[in-house]
N, C-alpha and C positions, 0 to 999 in steps of 0.2 A: 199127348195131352200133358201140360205141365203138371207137375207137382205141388205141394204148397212149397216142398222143400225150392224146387227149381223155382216158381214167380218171386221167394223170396229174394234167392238169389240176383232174379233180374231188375229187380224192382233197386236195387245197388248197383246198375251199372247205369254210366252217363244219359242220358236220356237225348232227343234230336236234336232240339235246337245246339245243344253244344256240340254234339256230332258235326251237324252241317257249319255251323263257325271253327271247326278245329278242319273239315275238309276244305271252306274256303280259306282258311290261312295256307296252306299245302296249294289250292290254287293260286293264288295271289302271287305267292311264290314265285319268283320263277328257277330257283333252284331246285324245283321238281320235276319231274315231266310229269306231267296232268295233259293227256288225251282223252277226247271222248271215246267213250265204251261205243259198240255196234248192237245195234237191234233189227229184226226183222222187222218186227212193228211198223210201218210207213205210214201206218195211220195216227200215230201220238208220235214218231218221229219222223217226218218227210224223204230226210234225208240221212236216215238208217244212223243217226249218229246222237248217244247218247250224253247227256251231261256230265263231265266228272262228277259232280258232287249227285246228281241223282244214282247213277250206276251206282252208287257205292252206298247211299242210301238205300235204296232196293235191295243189295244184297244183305245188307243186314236185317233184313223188315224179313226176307225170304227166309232170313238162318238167326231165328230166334235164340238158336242154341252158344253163338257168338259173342264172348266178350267185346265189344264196340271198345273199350280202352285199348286190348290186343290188339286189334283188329287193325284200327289207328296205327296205332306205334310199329305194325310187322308193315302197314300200306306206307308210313314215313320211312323206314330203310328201304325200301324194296323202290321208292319211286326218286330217291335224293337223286341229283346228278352227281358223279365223282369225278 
């Protein structure tokens, strides 16, 4: 359960909609590699294959404990192509 100390904290880091506009730009891209994530799920996904920018929203929704600016910036060097 958070803390006040901890929601203050969260309550300072970016919020969605700029999340999902800073992960579509990294889509958009195509000096990234952006693949969909895999899911079991075949009922919300058919064909077991997730959206870049959902998969990546979800994990952060999952791991509240995650700076989303980090998070960012470590998913930008980790997906650049070289």
């Amino acid at each position: 359960m958070p803390t006040s100390r901890t929601r203050a904290k969260l309550s300072s880091y970016i919020q969605e909609p700029e999340i999902r506009h800073q992960l579509q730009l990294m889509y958009d891209d195509k000096s990234f590699l952006t693949v969909p994530g895999y899911s079991i799920d075949t009922e919300t996904y058919p064909d077991n294959k997730v959206p870049f920018i959902e998969s990546h929203i979800d994990y952060l929704k999952k791991h509240p404990q995650v700076n989303p600016e980090h998070y960012l910036s470590n998913l930008h060097l980790m997906l650049k192509k070289r």
